[in-house]
N, C-alpha and C positions, 0 to 999 in steps of 0.2 A: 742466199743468206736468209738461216728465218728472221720469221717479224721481231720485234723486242717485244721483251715481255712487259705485261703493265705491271707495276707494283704490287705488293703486296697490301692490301687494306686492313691499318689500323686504325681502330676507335680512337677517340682524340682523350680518352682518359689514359689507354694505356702508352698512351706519348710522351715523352718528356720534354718539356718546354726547359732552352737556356733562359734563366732569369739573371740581370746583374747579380749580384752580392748584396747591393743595397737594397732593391726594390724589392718591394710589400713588405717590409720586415715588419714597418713601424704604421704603414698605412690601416685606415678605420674602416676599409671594403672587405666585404666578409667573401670574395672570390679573389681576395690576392689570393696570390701561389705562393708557396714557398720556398725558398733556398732546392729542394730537394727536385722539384718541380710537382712535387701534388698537391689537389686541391688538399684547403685546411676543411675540418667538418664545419657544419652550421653553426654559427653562433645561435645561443637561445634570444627570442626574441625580448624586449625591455622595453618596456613602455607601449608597447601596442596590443591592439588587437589582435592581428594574424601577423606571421612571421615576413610578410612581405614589408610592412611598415604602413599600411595604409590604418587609415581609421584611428578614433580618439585612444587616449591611455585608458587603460581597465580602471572603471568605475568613475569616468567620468560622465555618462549618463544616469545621474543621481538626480533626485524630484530637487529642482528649482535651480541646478546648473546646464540649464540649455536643454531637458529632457524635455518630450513631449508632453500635451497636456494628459494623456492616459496614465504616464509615468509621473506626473507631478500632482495629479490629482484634482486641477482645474477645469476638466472636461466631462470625457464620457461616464455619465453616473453608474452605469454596469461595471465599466471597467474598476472604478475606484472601490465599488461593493465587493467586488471578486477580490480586487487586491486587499480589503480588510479583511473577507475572510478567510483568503491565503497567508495571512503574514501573523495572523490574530494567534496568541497562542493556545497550544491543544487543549481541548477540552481535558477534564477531569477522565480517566478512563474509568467506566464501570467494575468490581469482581466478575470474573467468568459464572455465567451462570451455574456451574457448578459446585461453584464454593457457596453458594447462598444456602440457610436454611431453608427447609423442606415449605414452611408456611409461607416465606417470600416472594422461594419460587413462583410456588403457586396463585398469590397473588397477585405477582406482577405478570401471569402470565397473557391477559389482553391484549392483544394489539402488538405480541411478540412473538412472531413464529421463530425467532431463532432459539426460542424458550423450548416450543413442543417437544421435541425428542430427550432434553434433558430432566424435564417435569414428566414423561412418560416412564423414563428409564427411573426414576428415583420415584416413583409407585409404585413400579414391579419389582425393585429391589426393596422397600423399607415395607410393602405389602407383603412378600416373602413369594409372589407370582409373576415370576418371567415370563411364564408359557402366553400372559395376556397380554404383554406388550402390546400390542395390536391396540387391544379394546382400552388401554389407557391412552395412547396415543390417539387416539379419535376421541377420546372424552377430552385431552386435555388441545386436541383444536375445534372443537366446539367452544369450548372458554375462550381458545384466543383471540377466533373468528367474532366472539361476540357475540352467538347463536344462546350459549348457555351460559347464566351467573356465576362469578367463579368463586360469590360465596358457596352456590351449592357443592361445589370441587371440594374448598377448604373444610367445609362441614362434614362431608362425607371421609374424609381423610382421616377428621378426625375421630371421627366414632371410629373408623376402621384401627386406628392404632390403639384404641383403649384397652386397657387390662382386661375386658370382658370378652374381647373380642377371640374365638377360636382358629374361625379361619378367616382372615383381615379381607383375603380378595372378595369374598362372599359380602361380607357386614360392607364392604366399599363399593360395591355394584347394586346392593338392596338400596342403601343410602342414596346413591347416587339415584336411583329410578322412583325412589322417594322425593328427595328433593327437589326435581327437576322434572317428572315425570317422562321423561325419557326413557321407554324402553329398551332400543338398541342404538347405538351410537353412530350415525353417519348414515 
């Protein structure tokens, strides 16, 4: 006679379990079963943390119900600076440098290299010389850098745009090695 054969192996989900008729219908266990025998899906969690149940209700680590002193502001003086200037509201934003007029730019350009390429680009276009890009952009980080006055920038800017002016990039490069005696830029 052969051996008996062992069973067949089913997963204990795809089983059905007899359950009375009464039981789990009205129970508050989120693994009763159902009349059908399958599990019901997860309840969403209520009042906790994480879905298991541990941990306070959400948002009861608030400054002065049981929170830490970093959280209530009584303690680490880094922590409470950070958290003012994390929670402080946002600053004023600036215009994009490109929306400013051509004299602002220019002025504010010191101490702003995210200024240089847009005070470069709007000399060779309002000069009517693109081909210089280059040699504006090394004049206008010499200003930023703080090497050269950026009155002498705004001076030379302006003669260059004046009515008399023939060819603006020429009258803008004399001016400029005028005022600043800077030969060549960089």
């Amino acid at each position: 006679m052969p051996p008996p054969r062992p069973p067949k192996w089913r997963s204990k989900r795809s089983q059905r379990v007899s359950v009375p008729k009464d039981a789990g219908a009205g129970d508050d266990n989120d693994r009763a079963v159902s009349h059908t025998g399958d599990l019901p899906e997860p309840r969403a969690a209520t009042g906790c943390v994480d879905r298991a149940g541990a941990g306070p209700p959400a948002g009861a680590a608030r400054a002065g119900e049981g929170a830490g002193p970093a959280v209530a502001g009584d303690g680490d003086r880094i922590c409470t600076e950070e958290a003012r200037r994390l929670l402080a509201p946002p600053l004023p934003s600036e215009p994009p440098s490109w929306s400013l007029p051509t004299d602002e730019l220019l002025s504010g350009l010191p101490g702003r290299p995210d200024r240089v390429a847009t005070a470069a680009g709007r000399l060779a276009s309002e000069l009517g010389d693109v081909r210089s890009f280059n040699y504006y952009r090394l004049v206008a980080e010499l200003v930023c850098s703080r090497q050269q006055p950026v009155e002498g920038l705004v001076s030379a800017w302006r003669q260059a745009i004046g009515s008399k002016a023939v060819r603006p990039g020429a009258v803008f490069a004399t001016a400029w090695k005028r005022e600043t005696g800077v030969t060549s830029p960089g």
